[in-house]
Gaussian input, Z-matrix of N, CA and C with variables (Angstrom, degrees):
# hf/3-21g

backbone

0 1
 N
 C     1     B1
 C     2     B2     1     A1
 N     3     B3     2     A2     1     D1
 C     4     B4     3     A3     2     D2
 C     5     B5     4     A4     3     D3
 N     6     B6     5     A5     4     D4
 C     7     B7     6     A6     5     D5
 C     8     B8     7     A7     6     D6
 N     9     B9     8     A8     7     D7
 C    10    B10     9     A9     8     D8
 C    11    B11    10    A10     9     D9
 N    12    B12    11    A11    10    D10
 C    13    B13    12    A12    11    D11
 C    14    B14    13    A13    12    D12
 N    15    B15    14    A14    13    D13
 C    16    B16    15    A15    14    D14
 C    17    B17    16    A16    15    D15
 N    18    B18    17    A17    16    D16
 C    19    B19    18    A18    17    D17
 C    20    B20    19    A19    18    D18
 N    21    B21    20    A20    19    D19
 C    22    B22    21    A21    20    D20
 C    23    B23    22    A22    21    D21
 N    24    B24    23    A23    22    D22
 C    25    B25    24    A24    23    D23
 C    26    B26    25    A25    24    D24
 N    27    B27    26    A26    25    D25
 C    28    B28    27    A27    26    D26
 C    29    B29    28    A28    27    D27
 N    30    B30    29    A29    28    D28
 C    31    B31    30    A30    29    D29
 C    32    B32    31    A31    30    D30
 N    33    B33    32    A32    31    D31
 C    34    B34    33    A33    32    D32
 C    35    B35    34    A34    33    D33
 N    36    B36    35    A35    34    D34
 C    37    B37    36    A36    35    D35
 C    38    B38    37    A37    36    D36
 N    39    B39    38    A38    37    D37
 C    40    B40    39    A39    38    D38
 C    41    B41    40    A40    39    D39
 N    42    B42    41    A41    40    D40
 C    43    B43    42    A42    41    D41
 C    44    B44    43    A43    42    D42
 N    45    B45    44    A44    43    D43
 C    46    B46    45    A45    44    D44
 C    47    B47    46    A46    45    D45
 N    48    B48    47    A47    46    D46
 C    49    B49    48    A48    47    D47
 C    50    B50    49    A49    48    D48
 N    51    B51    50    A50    49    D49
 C    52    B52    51    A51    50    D50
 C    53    B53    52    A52    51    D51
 N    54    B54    53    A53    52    D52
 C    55    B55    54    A54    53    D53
 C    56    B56    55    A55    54    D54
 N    57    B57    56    A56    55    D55
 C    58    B58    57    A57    56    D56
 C    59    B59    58    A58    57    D57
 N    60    B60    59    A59    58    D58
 C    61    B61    60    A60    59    D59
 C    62    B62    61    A61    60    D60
 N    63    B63    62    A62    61    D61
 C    64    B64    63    A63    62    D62
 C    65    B65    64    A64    63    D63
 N    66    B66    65    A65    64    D64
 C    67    B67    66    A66    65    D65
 C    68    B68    67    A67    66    D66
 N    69    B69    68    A68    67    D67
 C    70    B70    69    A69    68    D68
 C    71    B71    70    A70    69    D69
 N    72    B72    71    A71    70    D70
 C    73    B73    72    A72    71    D71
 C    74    B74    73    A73    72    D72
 N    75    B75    74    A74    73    D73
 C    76    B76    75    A75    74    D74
 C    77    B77    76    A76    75    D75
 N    78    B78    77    A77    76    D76
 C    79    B79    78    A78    77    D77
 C    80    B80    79    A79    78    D78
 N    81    B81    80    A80    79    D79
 C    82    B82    81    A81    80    D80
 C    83    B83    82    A82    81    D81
 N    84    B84    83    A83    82    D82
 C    85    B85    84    A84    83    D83
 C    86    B86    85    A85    84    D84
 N    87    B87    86    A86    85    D85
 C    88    B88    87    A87    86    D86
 C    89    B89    88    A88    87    D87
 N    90    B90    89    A89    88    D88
 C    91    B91    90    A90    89    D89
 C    92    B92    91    A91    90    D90
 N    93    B93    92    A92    91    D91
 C    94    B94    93    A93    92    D92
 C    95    B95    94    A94    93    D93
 N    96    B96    95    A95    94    D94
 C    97    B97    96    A96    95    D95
 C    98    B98    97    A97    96    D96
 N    99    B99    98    A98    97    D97
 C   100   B100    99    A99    98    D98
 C   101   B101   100   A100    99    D99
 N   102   B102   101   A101   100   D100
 C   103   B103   102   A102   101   D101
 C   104   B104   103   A103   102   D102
 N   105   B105   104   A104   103   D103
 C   106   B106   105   A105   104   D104
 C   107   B107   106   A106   105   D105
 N   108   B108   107   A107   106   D106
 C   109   B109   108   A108   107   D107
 C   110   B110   109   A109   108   D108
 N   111   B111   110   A110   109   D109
 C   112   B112   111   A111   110   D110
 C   113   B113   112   A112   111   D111
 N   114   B114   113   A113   112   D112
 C   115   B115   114   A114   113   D113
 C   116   B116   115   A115   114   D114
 N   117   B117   116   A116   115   D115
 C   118   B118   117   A117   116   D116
 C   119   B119   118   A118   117   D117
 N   120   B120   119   A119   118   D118
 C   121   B121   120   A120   119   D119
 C   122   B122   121   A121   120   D120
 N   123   B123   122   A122   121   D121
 C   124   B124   123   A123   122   D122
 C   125   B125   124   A124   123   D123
 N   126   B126   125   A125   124   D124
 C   127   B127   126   A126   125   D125
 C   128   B128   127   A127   126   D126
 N   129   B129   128   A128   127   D127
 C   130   B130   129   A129   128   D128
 C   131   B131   130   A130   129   D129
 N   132   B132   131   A131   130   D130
 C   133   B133   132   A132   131   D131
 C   134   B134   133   A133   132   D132
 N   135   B135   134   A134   133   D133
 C   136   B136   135   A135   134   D134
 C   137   B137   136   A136   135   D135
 N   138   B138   137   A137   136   D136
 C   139   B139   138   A138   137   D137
 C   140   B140   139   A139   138   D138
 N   141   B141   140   A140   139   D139
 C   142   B142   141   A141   140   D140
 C   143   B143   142   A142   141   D141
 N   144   B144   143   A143   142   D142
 C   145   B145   144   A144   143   D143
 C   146   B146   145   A145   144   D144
 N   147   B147   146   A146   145   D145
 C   148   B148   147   A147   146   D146
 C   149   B149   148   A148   147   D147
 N   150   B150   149   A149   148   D148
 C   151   B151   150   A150   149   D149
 C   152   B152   151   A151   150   D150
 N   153   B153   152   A152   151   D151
 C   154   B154   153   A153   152   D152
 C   155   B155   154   A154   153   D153
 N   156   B156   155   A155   154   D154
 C   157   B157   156   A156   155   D155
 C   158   B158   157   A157   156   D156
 N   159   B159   158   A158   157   D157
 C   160   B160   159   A159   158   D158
 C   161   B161   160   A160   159   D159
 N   162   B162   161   A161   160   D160
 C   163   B163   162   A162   161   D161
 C   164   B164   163   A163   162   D162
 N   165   B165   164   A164   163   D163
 C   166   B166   165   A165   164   D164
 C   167   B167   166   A166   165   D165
 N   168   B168   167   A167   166   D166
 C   169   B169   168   A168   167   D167
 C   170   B170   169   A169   168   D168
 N   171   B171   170   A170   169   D169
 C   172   B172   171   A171   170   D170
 C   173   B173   172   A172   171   D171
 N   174   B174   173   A173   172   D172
 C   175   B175   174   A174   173   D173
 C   176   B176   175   A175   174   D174
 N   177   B177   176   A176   175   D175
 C   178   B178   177   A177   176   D176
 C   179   B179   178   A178   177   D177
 N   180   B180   179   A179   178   D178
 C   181   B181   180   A180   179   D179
 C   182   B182   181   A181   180   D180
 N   183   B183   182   A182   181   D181
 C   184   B184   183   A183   182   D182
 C   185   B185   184   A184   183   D183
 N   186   B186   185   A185   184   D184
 C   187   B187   186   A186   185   D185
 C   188   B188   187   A187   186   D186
 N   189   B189   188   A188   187   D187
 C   190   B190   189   A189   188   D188
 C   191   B191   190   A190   189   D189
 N   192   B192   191   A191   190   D190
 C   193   B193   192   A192   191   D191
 C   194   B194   193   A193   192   D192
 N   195   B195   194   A194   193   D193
 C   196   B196   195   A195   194   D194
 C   197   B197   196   A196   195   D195
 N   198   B198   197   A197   196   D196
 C   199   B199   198   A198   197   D197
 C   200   B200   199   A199   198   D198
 N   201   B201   200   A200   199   D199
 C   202   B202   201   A201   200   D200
 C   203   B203   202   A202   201   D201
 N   204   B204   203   A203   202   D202
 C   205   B205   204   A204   203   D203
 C   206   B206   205   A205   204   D204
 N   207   B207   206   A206   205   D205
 C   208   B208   207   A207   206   D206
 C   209   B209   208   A208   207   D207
 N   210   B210   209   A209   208   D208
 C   211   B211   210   A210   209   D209
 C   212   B212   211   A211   210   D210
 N   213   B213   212   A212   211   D211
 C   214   B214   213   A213   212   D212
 C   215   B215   214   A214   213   D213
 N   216   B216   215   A215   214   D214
 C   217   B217   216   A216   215   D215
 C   218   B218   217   A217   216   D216
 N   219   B219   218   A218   217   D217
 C   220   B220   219   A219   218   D218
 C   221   B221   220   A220   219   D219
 N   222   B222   221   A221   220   D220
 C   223   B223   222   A222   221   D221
 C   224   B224   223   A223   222   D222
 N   225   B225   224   A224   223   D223
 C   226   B226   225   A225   224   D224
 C   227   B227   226   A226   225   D225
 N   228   B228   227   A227   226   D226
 C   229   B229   228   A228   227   D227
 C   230   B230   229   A229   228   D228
 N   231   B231   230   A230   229   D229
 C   232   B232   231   A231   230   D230
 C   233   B233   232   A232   231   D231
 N   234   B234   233   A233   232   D232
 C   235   B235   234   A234   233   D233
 C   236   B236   235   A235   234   D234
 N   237   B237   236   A236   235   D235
 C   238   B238   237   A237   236   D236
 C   239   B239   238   A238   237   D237
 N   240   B240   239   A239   238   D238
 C   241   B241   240   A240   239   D239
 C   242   B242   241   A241   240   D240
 N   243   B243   242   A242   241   D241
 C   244   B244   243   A243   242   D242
 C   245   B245   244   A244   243   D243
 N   246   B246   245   A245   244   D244
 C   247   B247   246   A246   245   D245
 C   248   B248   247   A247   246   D246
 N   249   B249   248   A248   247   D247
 C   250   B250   249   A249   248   D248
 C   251   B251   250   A250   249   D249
 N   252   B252   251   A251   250   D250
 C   253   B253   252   A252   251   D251
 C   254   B254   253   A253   252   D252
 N   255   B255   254   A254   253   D253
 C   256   B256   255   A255   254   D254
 C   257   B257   256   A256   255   D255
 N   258   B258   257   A257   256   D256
 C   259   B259   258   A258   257   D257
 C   260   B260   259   A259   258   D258

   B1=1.4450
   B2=1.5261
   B3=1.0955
   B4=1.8062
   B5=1.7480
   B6=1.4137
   B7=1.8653
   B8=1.6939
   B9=1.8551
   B10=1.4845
   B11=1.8505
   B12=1.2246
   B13=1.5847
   B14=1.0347
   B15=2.0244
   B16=1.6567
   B17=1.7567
   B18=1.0947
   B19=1.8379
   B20=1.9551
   B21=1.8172
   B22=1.4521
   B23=2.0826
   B24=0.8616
   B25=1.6250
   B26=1.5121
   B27=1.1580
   B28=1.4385
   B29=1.7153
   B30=1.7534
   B31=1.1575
   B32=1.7200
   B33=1.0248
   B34=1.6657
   B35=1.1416
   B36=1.5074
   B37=1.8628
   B38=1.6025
   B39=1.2056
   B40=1.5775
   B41=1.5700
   B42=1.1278
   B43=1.7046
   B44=1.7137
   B45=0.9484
   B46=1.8488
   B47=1.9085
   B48=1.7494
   B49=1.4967
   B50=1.5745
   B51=1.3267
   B52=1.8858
   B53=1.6126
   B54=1.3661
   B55=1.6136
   B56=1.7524
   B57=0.8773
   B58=1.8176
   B59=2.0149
   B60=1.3530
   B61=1.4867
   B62=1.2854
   B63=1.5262
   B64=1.4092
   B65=1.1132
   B66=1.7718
   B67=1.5387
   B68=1.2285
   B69=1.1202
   B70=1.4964
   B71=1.5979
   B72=1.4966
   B73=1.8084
   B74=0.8105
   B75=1.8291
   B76=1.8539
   B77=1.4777
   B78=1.0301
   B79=1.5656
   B80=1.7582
   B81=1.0631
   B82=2.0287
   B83=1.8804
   B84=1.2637
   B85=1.5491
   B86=1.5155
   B87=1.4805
   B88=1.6253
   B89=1.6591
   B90=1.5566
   B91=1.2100
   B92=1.8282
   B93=1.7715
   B94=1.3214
   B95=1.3736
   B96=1.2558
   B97=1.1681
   B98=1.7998
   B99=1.3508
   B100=0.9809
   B101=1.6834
   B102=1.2470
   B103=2.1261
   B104=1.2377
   B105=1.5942
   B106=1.1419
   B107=1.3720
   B108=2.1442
   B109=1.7974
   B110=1.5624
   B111=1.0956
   B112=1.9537
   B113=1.3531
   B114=1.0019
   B115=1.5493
   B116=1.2721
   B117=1.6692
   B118=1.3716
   B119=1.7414
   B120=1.1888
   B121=1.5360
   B122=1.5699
   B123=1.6667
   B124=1.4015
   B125=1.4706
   B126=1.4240
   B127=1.9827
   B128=1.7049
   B129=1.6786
   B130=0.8352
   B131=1.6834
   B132=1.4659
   B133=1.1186
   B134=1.6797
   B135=1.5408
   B136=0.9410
   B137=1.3637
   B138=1.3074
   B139=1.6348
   B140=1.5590
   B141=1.5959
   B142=1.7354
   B143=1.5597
   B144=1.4169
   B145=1.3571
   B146=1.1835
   B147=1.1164
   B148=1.5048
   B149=1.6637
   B150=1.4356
   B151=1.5188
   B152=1.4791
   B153=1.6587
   B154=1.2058
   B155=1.6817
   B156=1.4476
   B157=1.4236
   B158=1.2191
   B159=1.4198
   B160=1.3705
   B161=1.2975
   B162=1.4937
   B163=0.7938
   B164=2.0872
   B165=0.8267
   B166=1.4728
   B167=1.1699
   B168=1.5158
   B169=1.6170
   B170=1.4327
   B171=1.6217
   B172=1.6464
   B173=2.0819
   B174=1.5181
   B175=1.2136
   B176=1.4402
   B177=1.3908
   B178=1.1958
   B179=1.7829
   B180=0.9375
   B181=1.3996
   B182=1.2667
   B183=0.8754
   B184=1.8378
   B185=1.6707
   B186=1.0420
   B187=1.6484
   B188=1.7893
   B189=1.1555
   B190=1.5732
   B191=1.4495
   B192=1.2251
   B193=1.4485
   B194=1.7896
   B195=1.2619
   B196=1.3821
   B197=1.2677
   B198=1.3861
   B199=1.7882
   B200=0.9324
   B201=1.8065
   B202=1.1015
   B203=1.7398
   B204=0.8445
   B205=1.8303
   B206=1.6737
   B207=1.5410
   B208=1.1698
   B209=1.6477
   B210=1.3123
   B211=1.9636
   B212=1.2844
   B213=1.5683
   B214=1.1621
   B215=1.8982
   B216=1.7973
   B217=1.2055
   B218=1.2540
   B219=1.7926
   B220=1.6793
   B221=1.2569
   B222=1.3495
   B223=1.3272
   B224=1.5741
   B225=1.0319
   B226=1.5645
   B227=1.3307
   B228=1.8299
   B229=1.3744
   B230=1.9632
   B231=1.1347
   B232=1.2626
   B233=1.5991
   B234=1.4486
   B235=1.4470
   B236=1.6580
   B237=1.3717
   B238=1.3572
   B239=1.5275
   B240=1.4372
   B241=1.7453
   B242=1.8010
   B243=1.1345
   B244=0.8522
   B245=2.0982
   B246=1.2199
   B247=1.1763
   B248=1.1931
   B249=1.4644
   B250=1.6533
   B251=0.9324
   B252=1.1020
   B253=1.6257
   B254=1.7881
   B255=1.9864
   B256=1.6662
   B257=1.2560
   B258=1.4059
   B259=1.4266
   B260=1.7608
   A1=108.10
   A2=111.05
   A3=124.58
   A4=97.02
   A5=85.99
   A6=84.61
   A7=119.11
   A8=90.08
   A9=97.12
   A10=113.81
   A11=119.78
   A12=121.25
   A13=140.69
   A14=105.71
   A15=135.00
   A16=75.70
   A17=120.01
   A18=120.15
   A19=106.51
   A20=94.84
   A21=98.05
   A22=114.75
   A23=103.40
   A24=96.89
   A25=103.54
   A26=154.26
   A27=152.02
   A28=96.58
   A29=117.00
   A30=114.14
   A31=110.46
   A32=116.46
   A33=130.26
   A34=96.64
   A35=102.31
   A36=112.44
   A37=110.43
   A38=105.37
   A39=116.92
   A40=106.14
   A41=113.29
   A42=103.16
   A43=108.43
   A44=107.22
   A45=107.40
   A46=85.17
   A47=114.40
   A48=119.81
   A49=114.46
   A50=81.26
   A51=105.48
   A52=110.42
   A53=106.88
   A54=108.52
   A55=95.19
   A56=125.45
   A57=117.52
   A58=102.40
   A59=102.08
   A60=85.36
   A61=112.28
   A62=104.68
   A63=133.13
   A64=117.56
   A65=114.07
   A66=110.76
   A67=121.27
   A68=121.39
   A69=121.65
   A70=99.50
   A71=100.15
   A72=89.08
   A73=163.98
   A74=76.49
   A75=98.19
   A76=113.84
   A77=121.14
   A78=116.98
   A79=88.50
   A80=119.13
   A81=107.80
   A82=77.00
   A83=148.91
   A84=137.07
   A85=106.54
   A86=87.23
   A87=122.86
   A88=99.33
   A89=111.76
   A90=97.70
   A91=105.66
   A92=119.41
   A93=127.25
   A94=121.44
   A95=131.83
   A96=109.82
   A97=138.72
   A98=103.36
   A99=112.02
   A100=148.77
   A101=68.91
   A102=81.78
   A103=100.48
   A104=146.12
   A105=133.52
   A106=115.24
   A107=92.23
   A108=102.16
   A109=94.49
   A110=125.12
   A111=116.25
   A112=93.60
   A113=133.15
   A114=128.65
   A115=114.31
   A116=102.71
   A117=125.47
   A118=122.14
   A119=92.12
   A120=106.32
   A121=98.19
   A122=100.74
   A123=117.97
   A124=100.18
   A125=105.14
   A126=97.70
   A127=91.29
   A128=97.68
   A129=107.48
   A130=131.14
   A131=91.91
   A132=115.62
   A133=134.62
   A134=103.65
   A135=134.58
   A136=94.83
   A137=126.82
   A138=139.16
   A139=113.47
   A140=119.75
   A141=119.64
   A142=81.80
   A143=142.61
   A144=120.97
   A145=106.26
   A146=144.69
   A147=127.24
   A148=116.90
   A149=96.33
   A150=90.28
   A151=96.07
   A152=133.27
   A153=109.79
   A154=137.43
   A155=114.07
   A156=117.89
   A157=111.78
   A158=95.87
   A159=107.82
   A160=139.00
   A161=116.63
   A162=140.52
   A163=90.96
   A164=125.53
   A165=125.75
   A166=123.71
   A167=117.95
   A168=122.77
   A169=112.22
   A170=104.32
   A171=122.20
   A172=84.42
   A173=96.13
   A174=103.98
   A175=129.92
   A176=107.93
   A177=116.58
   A178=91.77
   A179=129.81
   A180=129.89
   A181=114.85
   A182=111.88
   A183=117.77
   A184=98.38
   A185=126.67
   A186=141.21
   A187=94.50
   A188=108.81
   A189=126.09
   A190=124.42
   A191=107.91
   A192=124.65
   A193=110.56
   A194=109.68
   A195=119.17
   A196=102.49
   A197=122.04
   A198=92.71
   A199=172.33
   A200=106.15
   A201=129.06
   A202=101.53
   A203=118.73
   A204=132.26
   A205=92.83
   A206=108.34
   A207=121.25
   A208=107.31
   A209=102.06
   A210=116.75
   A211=100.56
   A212=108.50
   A213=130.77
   A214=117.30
   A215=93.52
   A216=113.66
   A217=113.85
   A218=117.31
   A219=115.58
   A220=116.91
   A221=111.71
   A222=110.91
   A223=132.96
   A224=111.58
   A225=122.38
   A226=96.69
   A227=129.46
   A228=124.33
   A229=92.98
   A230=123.63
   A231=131.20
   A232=93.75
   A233=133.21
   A234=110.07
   A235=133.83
   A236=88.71
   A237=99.28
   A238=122.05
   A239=103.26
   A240=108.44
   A241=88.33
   A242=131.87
   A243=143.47
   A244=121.47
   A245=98.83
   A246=96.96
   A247=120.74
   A248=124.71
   A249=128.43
   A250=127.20
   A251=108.51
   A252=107.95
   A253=125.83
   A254=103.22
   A255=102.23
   A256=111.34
   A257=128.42
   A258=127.75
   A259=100.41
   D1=147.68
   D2=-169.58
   D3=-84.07
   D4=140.70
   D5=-161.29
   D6=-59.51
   D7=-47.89
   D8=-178.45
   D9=-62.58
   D10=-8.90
   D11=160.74
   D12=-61.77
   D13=-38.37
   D14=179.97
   D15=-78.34
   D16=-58.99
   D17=-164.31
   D18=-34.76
   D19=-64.19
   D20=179.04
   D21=-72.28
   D22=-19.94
   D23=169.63
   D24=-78.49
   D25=-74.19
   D26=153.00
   D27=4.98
   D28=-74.12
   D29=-159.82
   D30=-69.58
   D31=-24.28
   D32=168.61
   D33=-35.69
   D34=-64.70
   D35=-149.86
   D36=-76.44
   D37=-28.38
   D38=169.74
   D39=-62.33
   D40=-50.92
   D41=-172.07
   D42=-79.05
   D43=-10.98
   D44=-158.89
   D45=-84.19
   D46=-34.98
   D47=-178.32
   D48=-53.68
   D49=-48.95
   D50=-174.79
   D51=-66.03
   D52=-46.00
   D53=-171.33
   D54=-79.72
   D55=-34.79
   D56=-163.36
   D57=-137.78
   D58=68.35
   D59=167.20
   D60=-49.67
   D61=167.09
   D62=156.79
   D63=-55.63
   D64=-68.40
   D65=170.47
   D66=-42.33
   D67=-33.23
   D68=-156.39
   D69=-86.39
   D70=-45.95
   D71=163.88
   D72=-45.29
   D73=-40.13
   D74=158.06
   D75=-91.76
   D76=14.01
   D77=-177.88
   D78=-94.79
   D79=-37.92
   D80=-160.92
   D81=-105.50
   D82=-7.04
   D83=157.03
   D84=68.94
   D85=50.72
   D86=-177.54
   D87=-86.20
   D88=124.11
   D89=176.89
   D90=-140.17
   D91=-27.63
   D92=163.72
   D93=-48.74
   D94=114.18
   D95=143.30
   D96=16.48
   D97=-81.55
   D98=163.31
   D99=-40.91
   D100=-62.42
   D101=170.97
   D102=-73.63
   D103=-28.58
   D104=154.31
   D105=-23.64
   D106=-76.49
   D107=-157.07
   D108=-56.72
   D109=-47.96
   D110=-177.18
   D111=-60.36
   D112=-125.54
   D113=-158.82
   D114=25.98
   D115=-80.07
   D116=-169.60
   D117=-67.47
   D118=-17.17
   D119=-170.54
   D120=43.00
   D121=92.04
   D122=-173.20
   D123=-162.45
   D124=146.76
   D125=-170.99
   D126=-74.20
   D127=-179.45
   D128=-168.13
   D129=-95.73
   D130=2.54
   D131=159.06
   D132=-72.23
   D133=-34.43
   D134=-169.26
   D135=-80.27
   D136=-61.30
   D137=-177.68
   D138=-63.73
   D139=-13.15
   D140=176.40
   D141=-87.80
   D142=-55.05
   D143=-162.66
   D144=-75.26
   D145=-22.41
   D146=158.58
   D147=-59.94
   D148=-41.73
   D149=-174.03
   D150=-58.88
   D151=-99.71
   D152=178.15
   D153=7.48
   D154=-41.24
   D155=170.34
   D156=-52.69
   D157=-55.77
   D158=-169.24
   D159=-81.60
   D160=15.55
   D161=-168.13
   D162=-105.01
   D163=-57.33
   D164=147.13
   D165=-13.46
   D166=-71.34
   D167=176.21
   D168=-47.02
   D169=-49.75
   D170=-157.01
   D171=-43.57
   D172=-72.57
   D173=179.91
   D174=-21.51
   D175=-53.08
   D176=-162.30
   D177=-85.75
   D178=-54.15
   D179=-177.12
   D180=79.72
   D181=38.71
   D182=-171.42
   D183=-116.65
   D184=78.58
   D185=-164.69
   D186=-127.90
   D187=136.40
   D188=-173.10
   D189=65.09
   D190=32.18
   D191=-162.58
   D192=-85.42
   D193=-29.23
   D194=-159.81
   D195=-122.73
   D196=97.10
   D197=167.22
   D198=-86.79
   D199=45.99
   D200=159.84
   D201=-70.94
   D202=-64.16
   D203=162.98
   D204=-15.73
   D205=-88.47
   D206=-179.92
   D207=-10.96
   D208=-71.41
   D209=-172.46
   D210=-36.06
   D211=-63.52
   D212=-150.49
   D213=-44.83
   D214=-54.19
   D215=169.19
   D216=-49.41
   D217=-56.69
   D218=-169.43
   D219=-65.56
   D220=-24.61
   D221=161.11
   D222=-58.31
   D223=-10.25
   D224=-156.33
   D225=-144.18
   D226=24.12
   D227=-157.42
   D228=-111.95
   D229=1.33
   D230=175.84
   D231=-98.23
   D232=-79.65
   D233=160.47
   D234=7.98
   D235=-87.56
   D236=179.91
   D237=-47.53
   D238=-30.91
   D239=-164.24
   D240=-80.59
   D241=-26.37
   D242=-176.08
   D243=-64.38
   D244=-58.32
   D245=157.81
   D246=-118.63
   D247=34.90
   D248=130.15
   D249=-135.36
   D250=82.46
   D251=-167.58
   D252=-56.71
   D253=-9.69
   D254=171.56
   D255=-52.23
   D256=-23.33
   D257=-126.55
   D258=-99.34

């Protein structure tokens, strides 16, 4: 693979982390496409390969495990209460 490609796939995956955690996905139990790319204000392209990701985690269910994760969520735990208020 051509370096500067592995470079821009690396940087993809870094921003797609940053723009749409996991926790946070699973905190509002975001799983369409869609309500991703809105949420996140992320195209919608961008939000089917996360969804797919996330379809992984769902599985695995191992969410708040790390606490960097942990942070991540409390930081973003007014958000969430915000547009889900079950939560």
């Amino acid at each position: 693979m051509h370096p500067t490609i592995s470079m821009e796939n690396e940087a993809n995956s870094f921003a797609l982390r940053l723009l749409a955690p996991a926790c946070v996905l699973w905190g509002l139990d975001l799983h369409e496409p869609r309500q991703i790319a809105t949420i996140c204000d992320i195209s919608l392209q961008t939000a089917e390969i996360r969804a797919e990701r996330m379809k992984i985690l769902y599985k695995r269910n191992k969410f708040l495990t790390s606490s960097l994760e942990k942070q991540v969520y409390e930081n973003f735990k007014e958000f969430i209460k915000k547009k889900n208020p079950h939560q």
